[in-house]
C-alpha positions in Angstrom: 0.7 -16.6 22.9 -1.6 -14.3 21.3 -0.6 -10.8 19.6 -3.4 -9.1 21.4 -6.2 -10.1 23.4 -9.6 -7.8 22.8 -10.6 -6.9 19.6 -13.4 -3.9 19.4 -15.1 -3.8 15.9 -17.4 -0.7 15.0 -19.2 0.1 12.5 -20.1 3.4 12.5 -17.6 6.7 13.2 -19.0 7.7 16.7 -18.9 4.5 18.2 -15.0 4.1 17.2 -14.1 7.9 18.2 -15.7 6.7 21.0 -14.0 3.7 21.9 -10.0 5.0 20.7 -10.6 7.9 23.0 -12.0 5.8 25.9 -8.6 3.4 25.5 -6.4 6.0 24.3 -2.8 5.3 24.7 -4.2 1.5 25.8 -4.7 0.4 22.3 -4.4 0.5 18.7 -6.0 1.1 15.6 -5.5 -1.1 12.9 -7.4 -0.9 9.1 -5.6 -2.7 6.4 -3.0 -4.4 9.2 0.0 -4.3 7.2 1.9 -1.7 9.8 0.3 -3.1 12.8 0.6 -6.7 12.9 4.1 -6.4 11.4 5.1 -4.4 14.3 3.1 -6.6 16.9 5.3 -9.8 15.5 8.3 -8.4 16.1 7.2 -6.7 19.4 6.9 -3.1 18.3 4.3 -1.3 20.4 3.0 -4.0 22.0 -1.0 -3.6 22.7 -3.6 -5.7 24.4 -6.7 -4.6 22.8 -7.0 -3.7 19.1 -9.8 -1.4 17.9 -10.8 -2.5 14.4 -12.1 0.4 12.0 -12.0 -1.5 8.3 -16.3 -1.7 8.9 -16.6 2.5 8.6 -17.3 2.3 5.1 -17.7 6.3 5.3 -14.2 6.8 5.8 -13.2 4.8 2.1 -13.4 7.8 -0.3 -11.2 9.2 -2.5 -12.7 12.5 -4.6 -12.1 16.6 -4.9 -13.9 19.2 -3.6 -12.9 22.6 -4.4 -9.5 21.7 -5.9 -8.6 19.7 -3.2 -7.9 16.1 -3.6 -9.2 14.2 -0.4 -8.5 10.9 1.1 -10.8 9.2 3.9 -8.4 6.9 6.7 -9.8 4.0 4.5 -8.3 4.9 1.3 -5.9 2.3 0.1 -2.8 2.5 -1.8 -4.8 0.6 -4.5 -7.8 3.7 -4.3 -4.6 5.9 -5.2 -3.7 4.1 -8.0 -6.9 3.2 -9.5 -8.6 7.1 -9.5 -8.1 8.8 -12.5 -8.3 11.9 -10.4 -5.5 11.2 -8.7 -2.9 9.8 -11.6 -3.7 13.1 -13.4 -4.0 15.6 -10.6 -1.8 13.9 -8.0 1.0 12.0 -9.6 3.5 11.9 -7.3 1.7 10.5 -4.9 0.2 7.9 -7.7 3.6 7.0 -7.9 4.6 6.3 -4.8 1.2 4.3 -4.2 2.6 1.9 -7.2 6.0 1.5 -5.4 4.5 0.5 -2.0 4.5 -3.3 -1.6 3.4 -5.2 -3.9 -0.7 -6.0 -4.9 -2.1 -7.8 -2.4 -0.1 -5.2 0.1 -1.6 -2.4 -1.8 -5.2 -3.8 -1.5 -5.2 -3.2 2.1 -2.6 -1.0 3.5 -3.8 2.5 3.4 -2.5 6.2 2.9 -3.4 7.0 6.4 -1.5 4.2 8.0 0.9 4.9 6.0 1.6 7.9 7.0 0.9 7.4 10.7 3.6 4.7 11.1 5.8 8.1 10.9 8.6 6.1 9.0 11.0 8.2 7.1 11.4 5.2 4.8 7.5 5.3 4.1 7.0 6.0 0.2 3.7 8.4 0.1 4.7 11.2 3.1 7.5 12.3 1.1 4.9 13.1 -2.3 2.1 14.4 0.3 4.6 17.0 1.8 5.5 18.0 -1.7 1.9 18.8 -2.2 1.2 20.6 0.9 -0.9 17.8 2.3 -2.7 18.3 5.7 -4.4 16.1 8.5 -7.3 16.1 9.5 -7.0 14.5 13.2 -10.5 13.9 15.1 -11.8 12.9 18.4 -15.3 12.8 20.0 -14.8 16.4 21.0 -13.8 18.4 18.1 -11.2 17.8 15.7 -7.8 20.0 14.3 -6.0 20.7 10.9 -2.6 20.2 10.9 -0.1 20.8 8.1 1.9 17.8 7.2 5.1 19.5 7.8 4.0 19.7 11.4 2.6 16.4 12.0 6.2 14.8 12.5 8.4 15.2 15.5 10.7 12.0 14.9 11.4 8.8 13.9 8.4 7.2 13.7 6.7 9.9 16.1 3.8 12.3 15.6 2.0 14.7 17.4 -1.1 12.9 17.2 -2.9 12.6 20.8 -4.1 9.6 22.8 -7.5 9.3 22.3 -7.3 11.1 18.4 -7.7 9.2 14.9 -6.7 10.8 11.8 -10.1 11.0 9.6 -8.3 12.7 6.6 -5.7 14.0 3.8 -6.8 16.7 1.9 -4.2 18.8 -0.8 -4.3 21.0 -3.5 -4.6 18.7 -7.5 -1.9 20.0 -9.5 -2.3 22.9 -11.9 -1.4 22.8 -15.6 1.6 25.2 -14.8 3.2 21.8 -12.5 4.9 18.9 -13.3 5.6 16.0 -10.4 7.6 12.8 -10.4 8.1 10.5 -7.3 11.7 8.6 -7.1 12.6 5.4 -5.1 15.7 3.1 -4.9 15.1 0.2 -3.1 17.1 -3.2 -3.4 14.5 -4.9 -5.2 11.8 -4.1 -7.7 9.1 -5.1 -5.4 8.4 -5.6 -1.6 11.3 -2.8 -1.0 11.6 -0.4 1.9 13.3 2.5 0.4 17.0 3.5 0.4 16.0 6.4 -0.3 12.8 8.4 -2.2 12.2 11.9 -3.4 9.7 13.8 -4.1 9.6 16.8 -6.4 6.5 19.6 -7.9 7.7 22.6 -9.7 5.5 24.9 -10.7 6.6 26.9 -13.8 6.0 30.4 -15.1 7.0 32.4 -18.4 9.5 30.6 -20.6 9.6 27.4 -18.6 11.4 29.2 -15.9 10.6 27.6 -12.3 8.4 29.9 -10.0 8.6 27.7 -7.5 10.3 24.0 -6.6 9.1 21.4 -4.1 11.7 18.5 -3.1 11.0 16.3 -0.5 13.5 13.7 0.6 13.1 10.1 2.7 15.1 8.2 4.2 17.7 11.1 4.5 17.4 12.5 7.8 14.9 11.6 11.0 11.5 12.8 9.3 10.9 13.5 5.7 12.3 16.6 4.9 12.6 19.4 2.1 15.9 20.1 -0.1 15.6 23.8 0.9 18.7 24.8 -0.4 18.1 23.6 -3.4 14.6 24.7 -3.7 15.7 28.1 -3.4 18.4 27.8 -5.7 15.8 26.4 -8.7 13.4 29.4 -8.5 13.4 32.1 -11.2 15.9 29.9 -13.4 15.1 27.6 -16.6 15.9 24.0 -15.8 19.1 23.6 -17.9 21.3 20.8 -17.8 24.4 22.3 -15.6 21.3 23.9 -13.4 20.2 20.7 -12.9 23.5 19.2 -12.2 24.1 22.2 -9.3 20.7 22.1 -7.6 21.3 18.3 -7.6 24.5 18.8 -5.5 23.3 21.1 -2.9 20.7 19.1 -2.0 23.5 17.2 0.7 23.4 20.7 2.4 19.6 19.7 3.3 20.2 15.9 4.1 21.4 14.4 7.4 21.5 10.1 6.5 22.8 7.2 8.6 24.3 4.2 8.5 21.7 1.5 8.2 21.3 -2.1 7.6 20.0 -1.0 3.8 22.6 1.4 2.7 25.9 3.6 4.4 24.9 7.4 4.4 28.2 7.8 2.0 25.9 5.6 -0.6 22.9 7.8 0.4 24.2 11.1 -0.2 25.6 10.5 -3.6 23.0 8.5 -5.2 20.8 11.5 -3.7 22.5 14.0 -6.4 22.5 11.2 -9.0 18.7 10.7 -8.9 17.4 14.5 -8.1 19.8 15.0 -11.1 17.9 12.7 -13.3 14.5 13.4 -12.2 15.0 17.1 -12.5 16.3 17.2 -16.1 13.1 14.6 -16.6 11.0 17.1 -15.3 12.4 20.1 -17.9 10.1 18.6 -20.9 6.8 16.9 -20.3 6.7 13.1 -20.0 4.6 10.6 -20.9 2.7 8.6 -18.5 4.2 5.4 -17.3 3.2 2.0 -19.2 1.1 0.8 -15.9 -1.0 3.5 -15.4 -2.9 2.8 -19.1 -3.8 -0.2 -17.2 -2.9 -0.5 -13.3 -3.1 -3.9 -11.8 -5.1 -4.0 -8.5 -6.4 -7.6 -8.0 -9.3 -6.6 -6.5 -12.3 -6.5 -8.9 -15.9 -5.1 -7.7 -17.4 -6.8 -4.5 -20.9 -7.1 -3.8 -20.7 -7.0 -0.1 -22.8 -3.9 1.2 -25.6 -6.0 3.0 -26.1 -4.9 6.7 -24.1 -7.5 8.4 -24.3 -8.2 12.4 -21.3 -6.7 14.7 -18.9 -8.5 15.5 -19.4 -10.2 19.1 -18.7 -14.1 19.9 -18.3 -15.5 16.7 -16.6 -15.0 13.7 -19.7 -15.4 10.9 -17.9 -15.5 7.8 -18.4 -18.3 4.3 -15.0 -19.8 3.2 -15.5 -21.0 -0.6 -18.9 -21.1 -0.2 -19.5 -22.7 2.8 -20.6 -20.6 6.0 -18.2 -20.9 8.8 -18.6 -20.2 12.1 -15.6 -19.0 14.6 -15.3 -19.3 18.6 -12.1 -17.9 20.2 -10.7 -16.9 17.1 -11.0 -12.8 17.8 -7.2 -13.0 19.0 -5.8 -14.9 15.4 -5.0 -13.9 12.0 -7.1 -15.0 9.0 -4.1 -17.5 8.0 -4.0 -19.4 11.3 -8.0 -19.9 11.5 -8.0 -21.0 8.3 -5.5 -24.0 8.7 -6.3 -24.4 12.7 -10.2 -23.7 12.8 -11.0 -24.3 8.5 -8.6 -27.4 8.5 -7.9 -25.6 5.0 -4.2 -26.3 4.6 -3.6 -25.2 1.5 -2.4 -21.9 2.6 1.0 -21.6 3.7 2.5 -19.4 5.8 6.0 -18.6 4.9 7.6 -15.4 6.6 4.3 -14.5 8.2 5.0 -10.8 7.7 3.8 -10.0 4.6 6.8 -10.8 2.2 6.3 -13.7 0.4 3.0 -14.2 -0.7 2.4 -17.9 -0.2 -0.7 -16.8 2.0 -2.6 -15.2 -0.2 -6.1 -15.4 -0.6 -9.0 -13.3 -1.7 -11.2 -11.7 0.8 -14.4 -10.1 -0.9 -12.6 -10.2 -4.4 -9.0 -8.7 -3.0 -6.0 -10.8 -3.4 -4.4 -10.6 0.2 -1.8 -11.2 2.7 -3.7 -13.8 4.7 -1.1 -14.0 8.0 -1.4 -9.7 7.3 -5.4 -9.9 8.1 -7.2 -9.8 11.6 -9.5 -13.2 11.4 -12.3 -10.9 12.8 -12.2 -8.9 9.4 -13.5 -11.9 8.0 -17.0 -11.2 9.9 -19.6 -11.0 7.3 -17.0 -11.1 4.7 -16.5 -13.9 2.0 -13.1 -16.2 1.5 -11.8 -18.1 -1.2 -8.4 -20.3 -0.9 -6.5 -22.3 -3.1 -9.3 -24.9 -1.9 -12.0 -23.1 -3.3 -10.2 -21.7 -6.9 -11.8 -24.4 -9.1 -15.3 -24.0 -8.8 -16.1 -27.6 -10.5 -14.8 -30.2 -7.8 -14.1 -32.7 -10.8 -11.8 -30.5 -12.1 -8.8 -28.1 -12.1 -8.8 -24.4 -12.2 -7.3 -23.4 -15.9 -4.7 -22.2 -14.2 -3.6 -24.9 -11.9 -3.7 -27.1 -15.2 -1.3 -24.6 -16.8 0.9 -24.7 -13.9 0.9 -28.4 -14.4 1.5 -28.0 -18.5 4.2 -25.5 -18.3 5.8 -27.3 -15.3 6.0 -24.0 -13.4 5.9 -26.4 -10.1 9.4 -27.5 -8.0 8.4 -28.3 -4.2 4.9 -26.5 -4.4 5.7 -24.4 -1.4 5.0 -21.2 -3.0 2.2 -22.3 -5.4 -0.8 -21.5 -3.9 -0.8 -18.1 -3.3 1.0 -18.1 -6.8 -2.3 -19.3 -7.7 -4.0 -17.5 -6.2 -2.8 -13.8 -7.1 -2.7 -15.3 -11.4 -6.4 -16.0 -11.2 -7.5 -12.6 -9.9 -5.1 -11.5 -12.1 -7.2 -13.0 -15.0 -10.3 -12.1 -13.3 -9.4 -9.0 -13.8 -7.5 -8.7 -16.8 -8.5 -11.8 -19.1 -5.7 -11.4 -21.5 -2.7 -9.7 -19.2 0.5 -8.3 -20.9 3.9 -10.1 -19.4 4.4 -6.8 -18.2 0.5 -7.0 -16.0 1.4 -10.6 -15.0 5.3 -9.5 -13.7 3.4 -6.9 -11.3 0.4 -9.2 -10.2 2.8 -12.1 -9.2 5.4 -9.7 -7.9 4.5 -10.2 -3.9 4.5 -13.8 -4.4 8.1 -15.1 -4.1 10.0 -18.6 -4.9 12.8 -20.1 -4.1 12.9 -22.9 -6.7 12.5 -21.9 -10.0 13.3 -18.8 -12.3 10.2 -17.3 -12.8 9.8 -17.8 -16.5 7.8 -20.6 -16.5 5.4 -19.2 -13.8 4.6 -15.9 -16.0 4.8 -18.3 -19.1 1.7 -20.3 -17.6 -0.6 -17.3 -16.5 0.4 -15.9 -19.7 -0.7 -19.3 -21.8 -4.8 -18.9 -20.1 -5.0 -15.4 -21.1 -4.3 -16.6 -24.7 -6.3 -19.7 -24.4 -9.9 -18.7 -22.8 -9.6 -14.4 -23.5 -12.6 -12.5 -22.0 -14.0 -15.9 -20.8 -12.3 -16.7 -17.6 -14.0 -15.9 -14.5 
């Protein structure tokens, strides 16, 4: 049975305002998917129409105007990461953006969904509150400014209307007088809902003292909340060791956890002092940015896909490694299944259809993705490549599939192709990838078999082989 049966794709802002306020609290909005059809597997707000707006290319935008730093309901995790502006000026939040997921999550999923999804486990609300983000929330009639702090009333509630979309995030940039850093302990290095996260800003004055402190904490009561106890107790003082140590400690006084299925509240509340501890005295001298940012993995690389292409209607128009394809009945599928069902391309697996292990994965318009994560209709006009299409000489293997082949890096083959898949744009995008680039591109794509080593080992072996060649 189908997740959803309509599926509205627009293409220009009025025409979707138009449509979510017609269908209100009848249906949802979906962008990069990773939220939604997560939620609609598992039966989580249920919907029988979805209204599609990836196509409102006037929404992707991440730039500053008048020292603000604002992000359009497109921008993805990946936008975040990759803007200069934003690893300088908004680093928290960069931070956060490099926790969520893993790359072919981060291509997609976007700030805005993110923080509509209202989780208090979600990495970038707790960075945004610490930089006095706001909403901009819009519907055909006029639209309202709301304060982050107020946009929460729950777990995983809002007070965003039926009928409203939020268009916006807009913040101040950090000053030179503040320092950020965003912490997260999750129970893996990748593909890991928080335990908990923190956020913290200080802003500081005349002999390093701290005018004022930010510290935003997840996963520690219903919403995402501030450590106001020890905010206050921070300001005016120098950050010293034992100061450190005490504001760390009265942070509990803020924090309200449960028991969950992740951690016991117990756990919570002490590794909350442990970590605010750390990132505080961290904070006291200026740091040096982190190895990824010099050079951030994204696998995506620059797409030539801004030809006027028709809306969306009976068929799903879309070219699968080359070929055109052409799509009846498939408006209610993901990309995965109508590639195996409708493609007869097999090659992509589906594993835990949720976006976790990466054996899916494909590129849509030069994006490594989730493929059981993606709407087939966002596919319309788009191009695909599988594991079908990698090698683009059919005589002959992708340099990659041969190393996999040299370096034995295959057991039962499960997992391969989307392995595959994410190491080539990998090397499309960085030719010659450090162990440490090539740990973080394959770090969605999990196997069951083998130990890693000789998976990294073969990526690894094409960089040195071909350099700036491979394409």
């Amino acid at each position: 049975m189908p997740m959803w049966q309509t599926y509205l794709q627009p293409v220009q802002l009025e025409d979707a305002l138009d449509l979510i306020w017609e269908h209100r609290d009848r249906a949802r909005i979906i962008a990069g998917g990773t939220d939604v059809l997560v939620e609609l597997q598992r039966g989580v707000k249920p919907t029988t129409t979805l209204i599609d707006v990836s196509k409102l290319r006037e929404l992707k935008y991440v730039r500053e105007e008048h020292d603000e730093i604002v992000l359009g309901a497109l921008a993805t995790h990946n936008d975040v990461i990759m803007s200069e502006l934003c690893r300088r000026y908004a680093l928290p939040l960069a931070q956060a953006c490099w926790e969520v997921g893993a790359p072919p999550i981060r291509t997609r999923a976007t700030i805005a969904g993110n923080l509509v999804t209202a989780s208090p486990a979600n990495d970038t609300i707790a960075p945004l509150l610490a930089l006095n983000a706001r909403v901009i929330l819009t519907n055909p009639y006029g639209e309202r400014s709301v304060p982050l702090e107020q946009f929460y009333t729950g777990v995983r509630r809002t007070i965003l209307q039926p009928g409203e979309m939020l268009r916006e995030i807009r913040f101040p940039r950090m000053s030179e007088q503040q320092r950020g850093l965003f912490i997260k302990l999750g129970l893996r290095r990748a593909q890991a809902i928080s335990v908990i996260n923190l956020a913290l800003l200080l802003t500081l004055g005349d002999e390093e003292r701290v005018d004022e402190a930010q510290i935003t904490l997840g996963c520690l009561a219903p919403t995402i909340i501030h450590a106001r106890t020890s905010e206050a107790f921070l300001a005016g003082k120098q950050l010293t060791p034992e100061l450190c140590r005490e504001a760390a400690r009265l942070a509990a006084h803020d924090a309200s956890p449960i028991d969950d299925v992740r951690s016991s509240a117990t756990y919570r509340l002490r590794t909350l002092s442990t970590l605010l501890e750390d990132g505080l005295r961290r904070l006291a001298t200026p740091q040096e940015p982190a190895s990824w940012m010099r050079s951030p993995v994204s696998l995506e690389t620059p797409w030539n896909n801004e030809g006027r292409v028709a809306p969306l209607v009976e068929r799903i128009e879309t070219t699968v490694n080359g070929q055109a394809h052409q799509w009846s009945g498939a408006h209610q599928k993901t990309l995965l299944n109508v590639l195996r069902e409708d493609a007869g391309l097999t090659g992509t697996k589906e594993g835990c259809a949720e976006g976790e292990c990466g054996a899916c994965t494909v590129w849509l318009n030069g994006q490594a993705v989730m493929s059981c994560l993606v709407p087939a209709a966002q596919a319309h006009g788009a191009e695909v490549t599988t594991i079908e299409g990698l090698s683009s000489d059919e005589a002959h293997l992708h340099p990659l599939q041969q190393a996999f082949i040299d370096h034995a890096a295959v057991q039962c083959g499960y997992c391969i192709p989307g392995m595959l898949m994410s190491g080539a744009r990998l090397l499309a995008e960085y030719p010659q990838p450090s162990m440490e680039q090539i740990r973080a591109a394959l770090s969605g794509n999990i196997c069951r078999c083998t130990g890693y080593r000789k998976i990294w080992e073969a990526v690894q072996s094409v960089g040195e082989q071909q350099g700036g060649t491979l394409v």
